[in-house]
Legacy VTK file of the C-alpha trace (Angstrom):
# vtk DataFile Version 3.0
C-alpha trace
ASCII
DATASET POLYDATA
POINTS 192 float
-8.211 -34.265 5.558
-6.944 -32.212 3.323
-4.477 -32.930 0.358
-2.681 -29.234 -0.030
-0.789 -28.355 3.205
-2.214 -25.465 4.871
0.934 -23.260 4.467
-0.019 -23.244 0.397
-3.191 -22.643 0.718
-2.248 -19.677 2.999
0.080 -18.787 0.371
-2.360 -18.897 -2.356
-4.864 -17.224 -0.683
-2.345 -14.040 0.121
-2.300 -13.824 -3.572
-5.242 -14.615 -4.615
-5.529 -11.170 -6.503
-2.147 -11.813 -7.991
-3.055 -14.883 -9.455
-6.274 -13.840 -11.125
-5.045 -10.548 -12.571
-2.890 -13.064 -14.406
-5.510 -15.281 -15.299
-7.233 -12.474 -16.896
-4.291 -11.729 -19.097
-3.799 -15.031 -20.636
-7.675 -15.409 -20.864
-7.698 -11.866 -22.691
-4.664 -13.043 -25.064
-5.808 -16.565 -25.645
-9.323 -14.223 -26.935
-7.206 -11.868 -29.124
-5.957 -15.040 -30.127
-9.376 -16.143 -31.780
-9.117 -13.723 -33.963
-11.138 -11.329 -35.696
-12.021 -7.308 -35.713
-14.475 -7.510 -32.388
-11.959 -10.405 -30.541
-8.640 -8.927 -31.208
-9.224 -5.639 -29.705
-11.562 -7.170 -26.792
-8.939 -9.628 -25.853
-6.365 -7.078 -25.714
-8.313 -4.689 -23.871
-8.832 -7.891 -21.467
-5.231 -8.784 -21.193
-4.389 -4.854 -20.145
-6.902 -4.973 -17.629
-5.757 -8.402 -16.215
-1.962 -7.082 -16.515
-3.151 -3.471 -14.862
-4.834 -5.612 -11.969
-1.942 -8.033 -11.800
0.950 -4.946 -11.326
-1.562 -3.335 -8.364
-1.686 -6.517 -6.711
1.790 -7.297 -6.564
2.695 -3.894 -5.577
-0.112 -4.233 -2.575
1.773 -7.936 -1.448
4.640 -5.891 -1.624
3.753 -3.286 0.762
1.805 -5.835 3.427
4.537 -6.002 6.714
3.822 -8.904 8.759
2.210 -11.232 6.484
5.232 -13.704 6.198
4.038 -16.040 9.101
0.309 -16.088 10.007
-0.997 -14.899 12.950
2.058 -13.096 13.707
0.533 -9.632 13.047
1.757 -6.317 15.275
-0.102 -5.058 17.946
-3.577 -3.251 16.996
-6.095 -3.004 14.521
-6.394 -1.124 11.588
-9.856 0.083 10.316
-10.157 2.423 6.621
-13.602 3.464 5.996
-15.117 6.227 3.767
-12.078 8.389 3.873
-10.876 7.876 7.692
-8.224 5.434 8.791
-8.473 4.347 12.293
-6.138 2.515 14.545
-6.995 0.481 17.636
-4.500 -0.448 19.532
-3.874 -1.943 22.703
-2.377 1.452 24.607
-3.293 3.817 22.034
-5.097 4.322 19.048
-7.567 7.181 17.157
-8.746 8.082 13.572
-6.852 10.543 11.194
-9.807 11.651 7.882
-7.613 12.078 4.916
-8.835 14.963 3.292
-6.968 16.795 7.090
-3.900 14.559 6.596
-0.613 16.488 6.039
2.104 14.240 6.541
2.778 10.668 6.185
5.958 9.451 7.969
7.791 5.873 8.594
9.407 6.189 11.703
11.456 3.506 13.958
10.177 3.596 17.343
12.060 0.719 20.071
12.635 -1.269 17.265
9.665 -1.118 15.834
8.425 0.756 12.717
5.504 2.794 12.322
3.785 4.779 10.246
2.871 8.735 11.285
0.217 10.107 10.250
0.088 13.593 11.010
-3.185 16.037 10.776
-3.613 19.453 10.131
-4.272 20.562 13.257
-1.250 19.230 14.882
-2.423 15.645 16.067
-0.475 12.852 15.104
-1.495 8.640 14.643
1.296 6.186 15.258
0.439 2.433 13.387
2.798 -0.006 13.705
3.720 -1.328 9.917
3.044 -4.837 10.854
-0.435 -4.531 12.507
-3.426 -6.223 11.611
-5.184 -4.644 8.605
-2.188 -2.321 8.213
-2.246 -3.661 4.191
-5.328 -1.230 3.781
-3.378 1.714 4.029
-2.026 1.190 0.573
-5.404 1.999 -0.980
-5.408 4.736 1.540
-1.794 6.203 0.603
-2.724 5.884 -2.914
-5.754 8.313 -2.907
-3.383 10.710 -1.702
-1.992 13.855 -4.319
0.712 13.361 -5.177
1.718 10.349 -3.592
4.533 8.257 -5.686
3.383 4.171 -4.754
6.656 3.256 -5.789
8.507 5.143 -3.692
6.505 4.062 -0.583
6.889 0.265 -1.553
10.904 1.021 -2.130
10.519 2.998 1.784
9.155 -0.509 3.324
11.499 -2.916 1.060
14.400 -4.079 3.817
17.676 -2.419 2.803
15.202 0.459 0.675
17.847 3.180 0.774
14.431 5.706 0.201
16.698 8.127 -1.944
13.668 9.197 -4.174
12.928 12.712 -5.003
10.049 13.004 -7.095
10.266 16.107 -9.929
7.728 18.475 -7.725
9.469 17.468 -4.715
6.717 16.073 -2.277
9.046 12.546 -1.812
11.527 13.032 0.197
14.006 10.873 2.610
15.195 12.446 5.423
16.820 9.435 6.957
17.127 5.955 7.769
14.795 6.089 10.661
12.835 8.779 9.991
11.292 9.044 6.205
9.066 11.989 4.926
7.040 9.692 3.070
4.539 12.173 1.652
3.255 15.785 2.369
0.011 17.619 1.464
1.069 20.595 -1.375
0.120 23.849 0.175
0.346 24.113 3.870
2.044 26.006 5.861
3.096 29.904 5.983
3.520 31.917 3.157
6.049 33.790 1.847
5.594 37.330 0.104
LINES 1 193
192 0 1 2 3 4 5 6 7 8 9 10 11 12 13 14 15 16 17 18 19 20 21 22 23 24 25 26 27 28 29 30 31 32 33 34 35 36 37 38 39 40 41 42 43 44 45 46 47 48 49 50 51 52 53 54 55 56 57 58 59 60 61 62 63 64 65 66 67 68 69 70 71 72 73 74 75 76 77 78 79 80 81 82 83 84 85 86 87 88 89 90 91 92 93 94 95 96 97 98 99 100 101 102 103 104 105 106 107 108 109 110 111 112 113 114 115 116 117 118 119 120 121 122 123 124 125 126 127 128 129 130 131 132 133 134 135 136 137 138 139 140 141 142 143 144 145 146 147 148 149 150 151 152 153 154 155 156 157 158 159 160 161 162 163 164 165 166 167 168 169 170 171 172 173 174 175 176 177 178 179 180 181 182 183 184 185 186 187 188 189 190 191
């Protein structure tokens, strides 16, 4: 029997990261606090890292789809491992690496949103936003050149109106149901 319902410890567990990026901080302030010439700088180098882990985390809660209610995930599973993110899903499924990804797209597709992740060669991956393991990809997206994590997070956000244009141009929004999220610099035919 426990004493904490099981919808808080769900809770806390989700943001578990969260929660110890801030407990970093104050334990790196509460250190510069000591004072001193060796505490003051190591506590405030501790409190930047906590605050540097705490701003990643919330912006990874931020981009997990599907995580509201437990157990409620999309269909299919996503895997990322050494540089390849695959997708197994119950019709469909397949790995894109992502040193030959060229395009990353959030598409609306019978109601349901997905991301598409388009190769070089042509082939495209469709993973549903709110599948399993689909909170990876953030890591994943991040990795990429170029890629603005703000702007994805503001793509996902209900309402997001995804009017971003990064200064070099690689963010774009093309429209409410169909977002150029990101593209690889580069490809393509070349003018002379």
């Amino acid at each position: 029997m426990s004493w904490i319902r099981a919808e808080v410890l769900d809770g806390v567990a989700r943001r578990r990261e969260l929660i110890l990026g801030c407990i970093l901080a104050g334990l790196g302030l509460w250190v510069a606090a000591q004072g001193g010439y060796l505490l003051v700088p190591a506590g405030l180098a501790l409190s930047a890292l906590g605050v540097g882990w705490a701003v990643l985390a919330l912006r990874r809660l931020r981009f997990a789809q599907g995580l509201d209610a437990p157990g409620l995930d999309g269909p299919g599973l996503v895997e990322v491992d050494e540089g390849q993110i695959g997708y197994l899903g119950p019709g469909a499924g397949g790995y894109v690496s992502l040193v030959d990804l060229v395009e990353v797209r959030l598409l609306r597709l019978r109601g349901r949103r997905v991301w598409r992740l388009k190769q070089a060669d042509g082939q495209a991956l469709l993973i549903p936003v709110d599948a399993a393991g689909a909170d990876r990809l953030f890591d994943a997206f991040a990795s990429l050149p170029g890629m603005d994590t703000l702007a994805l997070i503001a793509h996902l956000q209900p309402g997001g109106s995804g009017a971003f244009g990064g200064t070099d141009g690689r963010v774009v929004a093309l429209a409410s149901e169909n977002r150029l999220i990101w593209a690889r610099e580069g490809r393509g035919v070349a003018r002379v």
